[in-house]
N, C-alpha and C positions, 0 to 999 in steps of 0.2 A: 248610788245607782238610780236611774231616772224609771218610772214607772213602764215605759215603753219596753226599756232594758232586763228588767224582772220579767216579763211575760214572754217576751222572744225568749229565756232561759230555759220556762218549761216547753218550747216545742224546740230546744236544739237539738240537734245530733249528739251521744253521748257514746265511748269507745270503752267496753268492759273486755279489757285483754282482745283486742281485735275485732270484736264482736259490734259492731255499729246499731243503737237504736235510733231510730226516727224522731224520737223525742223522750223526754225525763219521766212518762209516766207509765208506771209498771201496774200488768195484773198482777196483783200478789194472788200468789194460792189460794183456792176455793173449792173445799170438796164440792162436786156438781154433781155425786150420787144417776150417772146417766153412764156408765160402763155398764156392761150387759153381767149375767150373775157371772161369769168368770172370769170377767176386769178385760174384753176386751173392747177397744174402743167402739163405741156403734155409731150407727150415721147422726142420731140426734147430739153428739155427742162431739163430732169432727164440726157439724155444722155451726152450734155453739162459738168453737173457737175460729173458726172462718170468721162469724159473724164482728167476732173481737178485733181481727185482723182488718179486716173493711172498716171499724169503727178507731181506726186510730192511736189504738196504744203499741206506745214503744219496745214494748217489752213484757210477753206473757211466759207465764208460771202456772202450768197446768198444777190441777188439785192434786193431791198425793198419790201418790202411782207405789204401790207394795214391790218392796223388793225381797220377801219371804214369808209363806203362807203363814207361819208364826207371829204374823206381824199383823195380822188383818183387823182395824177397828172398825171398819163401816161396810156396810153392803155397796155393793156394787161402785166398789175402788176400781179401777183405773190402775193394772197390775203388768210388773216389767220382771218379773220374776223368774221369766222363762224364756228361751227364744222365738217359742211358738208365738209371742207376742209381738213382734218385730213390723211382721209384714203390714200390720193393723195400724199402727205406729207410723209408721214409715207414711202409711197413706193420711194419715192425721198432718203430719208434718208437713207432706206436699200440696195440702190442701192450703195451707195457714200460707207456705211461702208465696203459693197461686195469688193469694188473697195480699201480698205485701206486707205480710206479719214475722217476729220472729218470736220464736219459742222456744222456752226453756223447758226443760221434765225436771219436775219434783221431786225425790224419794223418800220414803218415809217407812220406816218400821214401827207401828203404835205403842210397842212395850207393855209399859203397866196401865194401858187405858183400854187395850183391849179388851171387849165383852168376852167371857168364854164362850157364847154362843157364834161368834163368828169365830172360834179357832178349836175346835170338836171336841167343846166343853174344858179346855185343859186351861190350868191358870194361866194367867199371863205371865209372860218374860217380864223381869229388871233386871235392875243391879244390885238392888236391897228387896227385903221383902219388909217394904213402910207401906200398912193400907192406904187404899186410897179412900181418904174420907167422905168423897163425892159418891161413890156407888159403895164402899165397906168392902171392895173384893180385894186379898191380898195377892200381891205376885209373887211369884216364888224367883229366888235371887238366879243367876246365870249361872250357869256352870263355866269355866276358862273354854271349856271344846265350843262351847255355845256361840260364845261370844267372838270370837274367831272366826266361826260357820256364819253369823249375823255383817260382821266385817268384810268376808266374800262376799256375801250378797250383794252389798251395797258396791264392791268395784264390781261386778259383774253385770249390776242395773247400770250403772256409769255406761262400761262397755256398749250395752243394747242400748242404752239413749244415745251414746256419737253412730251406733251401726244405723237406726230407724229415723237420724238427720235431725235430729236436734239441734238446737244452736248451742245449748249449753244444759248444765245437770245443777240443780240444788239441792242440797242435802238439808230435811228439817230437821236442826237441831233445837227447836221452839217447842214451847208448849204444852212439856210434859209427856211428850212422846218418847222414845227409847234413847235417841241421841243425845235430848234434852235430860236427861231423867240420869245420864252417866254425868255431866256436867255438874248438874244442879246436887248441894250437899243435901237438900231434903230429902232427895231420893235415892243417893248414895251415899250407904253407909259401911261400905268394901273398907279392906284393910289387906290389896295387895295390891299389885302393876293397876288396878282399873279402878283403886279410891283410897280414900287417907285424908287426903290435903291434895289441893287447889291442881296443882301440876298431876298427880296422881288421876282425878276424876278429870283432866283433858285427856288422857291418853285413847278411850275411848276415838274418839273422833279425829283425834289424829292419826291412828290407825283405817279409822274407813276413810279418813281423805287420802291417803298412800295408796289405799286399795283402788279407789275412785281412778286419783291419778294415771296409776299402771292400766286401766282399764280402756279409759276413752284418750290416756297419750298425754304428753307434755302442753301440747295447745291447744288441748278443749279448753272452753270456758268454763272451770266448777266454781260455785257458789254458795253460799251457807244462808238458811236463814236461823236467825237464833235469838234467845229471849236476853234482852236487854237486863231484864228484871222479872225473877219468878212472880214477885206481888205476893208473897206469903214469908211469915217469919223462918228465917233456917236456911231461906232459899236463895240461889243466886242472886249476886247483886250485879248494880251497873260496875261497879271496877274489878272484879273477879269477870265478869261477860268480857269486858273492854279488852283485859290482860289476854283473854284465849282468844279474842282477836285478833290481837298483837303477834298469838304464836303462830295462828293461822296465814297470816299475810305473810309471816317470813319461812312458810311453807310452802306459798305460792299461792293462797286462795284467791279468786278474782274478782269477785264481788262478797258484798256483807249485807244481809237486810237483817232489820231491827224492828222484833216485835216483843210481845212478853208476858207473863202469866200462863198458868196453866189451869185446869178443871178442878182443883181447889183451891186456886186462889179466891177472895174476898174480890177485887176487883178484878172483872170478866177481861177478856181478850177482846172479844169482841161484845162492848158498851153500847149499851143503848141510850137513845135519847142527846144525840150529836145533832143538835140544834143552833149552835149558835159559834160563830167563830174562834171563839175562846176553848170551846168543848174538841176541836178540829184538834188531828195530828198531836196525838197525846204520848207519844214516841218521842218528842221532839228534843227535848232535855238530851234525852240517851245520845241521839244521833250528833249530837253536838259535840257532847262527850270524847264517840268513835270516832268524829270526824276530825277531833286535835289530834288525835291519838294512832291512828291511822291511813294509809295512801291510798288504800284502795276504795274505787265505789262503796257508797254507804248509800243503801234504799230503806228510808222509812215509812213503813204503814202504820196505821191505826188511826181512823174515821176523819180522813180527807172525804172533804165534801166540799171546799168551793176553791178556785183557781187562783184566787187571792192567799188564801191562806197555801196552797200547794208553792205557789213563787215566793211566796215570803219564806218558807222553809229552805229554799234552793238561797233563796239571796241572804240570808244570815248564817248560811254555809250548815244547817243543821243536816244536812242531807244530802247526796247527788242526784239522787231519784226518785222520787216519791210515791210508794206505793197505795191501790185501793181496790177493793175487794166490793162487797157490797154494791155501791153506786152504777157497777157496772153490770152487777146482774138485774140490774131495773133497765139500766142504759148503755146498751156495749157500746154506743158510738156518743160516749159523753167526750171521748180527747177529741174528737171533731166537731163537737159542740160547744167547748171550751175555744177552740178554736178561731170558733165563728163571732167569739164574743160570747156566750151563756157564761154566767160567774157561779151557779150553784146546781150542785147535781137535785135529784128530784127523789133521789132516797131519803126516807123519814125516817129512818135507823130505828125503825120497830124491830129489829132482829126475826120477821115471821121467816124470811128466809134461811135462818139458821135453824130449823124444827127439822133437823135430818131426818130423824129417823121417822116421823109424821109425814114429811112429804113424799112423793111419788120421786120426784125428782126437785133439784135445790133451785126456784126461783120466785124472782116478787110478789108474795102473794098480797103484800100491798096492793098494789097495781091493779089486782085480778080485783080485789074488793072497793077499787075506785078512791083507794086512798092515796 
């Protein structure tokens, strides 16, 4: 493929179950900590994503949106838990399509990484109770009615993201959070319908994709994102990931993004110090993997930073779409920067915009310090 031909790649048009984006490159997920204290959208908040939609990406993935008060790991989430949240929504959405944007909603229940200070002191939900070695807090394992009740949630959030105009719903099964955490054998160590062995710990997720389903209908677009690779010993691997792929797609799921590790692993999620093109798109291995193994869209994130390296991704088939997080909360309009010719985003991948719980709200504070 001729150099010309790679770059027209990342700005084509791309079709996930009817769903048309403008070109291959996706906001992935980013808690932005800018919902008001009871998750619902606020103006700084709608404007943000406007601002994504004018700046050129294909395809956004709002930060996690709760779909059960049980489930809450950060303040001021961005929560679809209820209907009262709809109308808020609704106008987030309208605003994004104004703007020429499309957008997907998140879902996300936290599990065992919930603080009990954001869930009224009471321990966190899993599906085993294995401390978590990052904070020492243990979960207490699910009860069968629990896990059920957590399963409607999440087709009932489905439902409210096609009612408030969504273009599509992803479910995070990444990173240690509750869907990830049924998946992955470190943190399930069950020994009925929801763990055991490999088939056993998917059941989880194919039960909220069914709920999903019935919720938002046969032709919504849902989507999964999920960890390629826990990055810790015990932990899910690329071909046990790959296999509940495989189950997923012949389930019907319509997209896959590929990210991995979780708050104990040795190696972070989100890495610092993504300087130099080799350090770029560290998912990439995985996606290559998913993409023999799999038909449907495969979006890989993890520290895309320059345009070269995102098309070389697309053109050695690692990938369909290539996700990035970070770069854009420095520069929302870097895929029309890219565009114009700029080859390197302008984030220095200090992670200061990951200090959630320190910031006011999640943005460059590089930038603010002139770096």
């Amino acid at each position: 493929m001729e150099e010309g031909e790679t770059k027209k790649m990342l700005f084509e048009p791309v079709s996930i179950s009817g769903l048309t984006a403008k070109n291959r490159i996706v906001r992935s997920a980013t808690y932005e900590k800018r919902a008001d204290e009871d998750g619902f959208a606020t103006e700084e908040l709608i404007n943000m994503y406007e601002e994504l939609a004018r700046g050129g990406v294909g395809l956004i993935v709002t930060g996690v949106a709760l779909v059960h008060p049980s489930g809450r790991g950060m303040p001021k989430m961005l929560s679809v838990h209820s209907d009262r949240y709809i109308d808020k929504l609704s106008e987030l959405t309208g605003r994004v399509h104004a703007a020429g944007g499309v957008i997907a909603l998140q879902l996300l229940h936290g599990g065992r990484q919930c603080p009990p200070l954001y869930i009224g002191g009471e321990a966190p939900m899993a599906p085993s109770e294995v401390p978590d070695t990052s904070t020492g807090i243990t979960p207490r394992a699910m009860r069968d009615e629990e896990i059920w009740m957590i399963i409607e949630a999440f087709g009932e959030a489905a439902r409210r993201g096609l009612a408030a105009g969504f273009d599509a719903v992803q479910i995070h099964a990444a990173h240690g959070y509750l869907v990830s955490s049924f998946l992955s054998p470190y943190t399930n160590r069950r020994d009925d319908y929801w763990g055991g062995d490999e088939e056993r710990r998917f059941h989880f997720v194919e039960e909220a994709y069914k709920a999903m389903r019935a919720g938002a209908g046969k032709s919504f677009p849902l989507m999964i994102k999920m960890n390629g690779d826990d990055l810790l010993p015990g932990g899910i691997t690329p071909g046990e990931s790959m296999r509940a792929a495989r189950r997923l797609e012949d389930m019907g799921i319509d997209a896959i993004e590929i990210s991995g590790g979780m708050r104990e692993s040795a190696i972070k999620t989100i890495r610092p110090g993504i300087l130099k093109p080799q350090d770029e798109a560290y998912f990439r291995d995985i996606g290559a993997l998913f993409k023999k193994n799999v038909s449907v869209p495969v979006i890989v994130t993890g520290g895309m930073r320059t345009r070269k390296v995102m098309e070389g991704v697309l053109k050695r088939g690692e990938a369909d779409l290539a996700g990035m997080s970070r770069p854009l909360i420095r520069q929302p309009d870097l895929p029309k920067l890219f565009k114009q010719g700029r080859e390197k985003a302008d984030c220095i991948s200090c992670n200061k915009c990951a200090n959630f719980l320190k910031l006011d709200t999640v943005r460059c504070v590089a930038l603010e310090e002139g770096a």
